[in-house]
N, C-alpha and C positions, 0 to 999 in steps of 0.2 A: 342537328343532333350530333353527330359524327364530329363537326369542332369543339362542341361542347366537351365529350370521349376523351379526344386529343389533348386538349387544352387538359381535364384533371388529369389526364396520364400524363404527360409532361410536365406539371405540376407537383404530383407523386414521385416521380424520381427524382427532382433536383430541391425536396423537403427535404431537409436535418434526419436521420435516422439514428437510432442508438441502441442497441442491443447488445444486453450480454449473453454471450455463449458458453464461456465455462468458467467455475473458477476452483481453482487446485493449487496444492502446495506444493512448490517447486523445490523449495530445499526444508530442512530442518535440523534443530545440533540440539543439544543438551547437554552440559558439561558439570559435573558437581566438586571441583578437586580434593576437597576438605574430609568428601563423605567416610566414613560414617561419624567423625570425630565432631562434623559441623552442628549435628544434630544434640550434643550433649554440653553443650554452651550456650548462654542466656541469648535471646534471641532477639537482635537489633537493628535491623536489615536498613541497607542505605540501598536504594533501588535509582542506577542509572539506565537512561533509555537511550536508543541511539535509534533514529528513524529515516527511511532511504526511500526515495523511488524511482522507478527507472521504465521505460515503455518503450517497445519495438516494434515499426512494422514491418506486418507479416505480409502475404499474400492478399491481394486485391485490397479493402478497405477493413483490415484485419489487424487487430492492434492485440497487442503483448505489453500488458502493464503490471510491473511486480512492486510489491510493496515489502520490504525488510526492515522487521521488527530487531534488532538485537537489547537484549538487557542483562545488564551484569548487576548481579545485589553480594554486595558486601555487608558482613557481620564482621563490625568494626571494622579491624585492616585487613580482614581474611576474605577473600573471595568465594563465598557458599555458593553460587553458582554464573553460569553463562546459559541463557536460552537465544535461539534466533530460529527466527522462521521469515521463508521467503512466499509469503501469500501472494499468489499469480489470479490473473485472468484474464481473457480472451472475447475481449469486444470487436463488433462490429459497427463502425463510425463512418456514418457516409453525409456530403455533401453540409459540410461546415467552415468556413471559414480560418484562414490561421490561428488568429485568436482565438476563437471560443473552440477549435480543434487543442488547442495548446492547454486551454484550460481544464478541460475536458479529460486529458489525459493526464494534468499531474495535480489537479484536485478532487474532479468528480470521482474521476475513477478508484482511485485510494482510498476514498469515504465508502467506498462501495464495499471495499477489500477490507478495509480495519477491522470491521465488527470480526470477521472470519479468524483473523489474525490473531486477534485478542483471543477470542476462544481458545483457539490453538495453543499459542502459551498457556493461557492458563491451562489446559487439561494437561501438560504438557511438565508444567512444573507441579501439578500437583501428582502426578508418575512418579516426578522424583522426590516426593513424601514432604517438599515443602508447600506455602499456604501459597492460594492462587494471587495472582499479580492486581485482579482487578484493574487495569489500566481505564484510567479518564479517557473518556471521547476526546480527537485528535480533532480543532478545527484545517484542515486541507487547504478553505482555502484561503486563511491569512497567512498561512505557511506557503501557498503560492505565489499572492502577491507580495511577501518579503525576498522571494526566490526573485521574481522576477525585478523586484526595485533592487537588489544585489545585481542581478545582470546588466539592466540598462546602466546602473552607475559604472559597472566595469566593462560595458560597451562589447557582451555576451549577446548570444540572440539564442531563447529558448531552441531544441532542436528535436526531433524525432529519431531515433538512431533504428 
């Protein structure tokens, strides 16, 4: 009986674990330069996204993964605003392999964070009296495996900083 004990306790610590512990915004900006002049012009917004990720470990099997949303919408050649938000969070990631650690961290994770992030902006722009962003759902992870076919071509090796 006693090895049996053994065996699923030893079993249980070296299974895949994955928890999230917090998630919070780390930065935030909002910029309108035009205002209030932007708001008395026909309204034709050309909305560029800029999307980033970036992931740190922390103490023991403690990971810091931020995802930064920047978007700049132009009304015609004027620049009606700048939003950016740095949506963070605080996973716990134990006994995974490089690979699916690597993936884990710059696909899983950021699909986790986006919904948060979207919100954010939008409540965020609509503060600054323009219409919410709506942003489309971001697939993670063929934006990781085009990261990671850009790296192996330039003979990069994903990393954890």
């Amino acid at each position: 009986m006693t090895d049996q004990q053994n065996t699923a306790a030893s079993e249980e610590e070296t299974a895949p674990q994955f928890s999230l512990q917090r998630i919070y915004v780390r930065d935030l900006s909002f910029e309108a330069p035009k205002s209030p002049a932007i708001f008395r012009q026909q309204w034709d917004p050309a909305v560029g996204l800029d999307l980033n990720t970036r992931q740190k470990a922390l103490e023991g099997d403690f990971y810091e993964v931020v995802l930064t949303l920047s978007v700049t919408v132009k009304n015609g050649e004027e620049v009606a605003f700048i939003a950016e938000v740095q949506q963070a969070g605080i996973f716990l990631i134990k006994n995974l392999d490089a690979a699916s650690m690597s993936h884990t961290l710059g696909a899983f994770c950021p699909n986790i964070l986006f919904p948060y992030a979207r919100e954010t902006l939008d409540s965020l722009v609509t503060r600054g009296s323009f219409p919410a962003l709506m942003l489309a759902p971001v697939n993670f992870d063929a934006l990781y495996a085009q990261e990671l076919q850009r790296m192996q071509e330039s003979g990069d090796a994903p990393t954890v900083q």
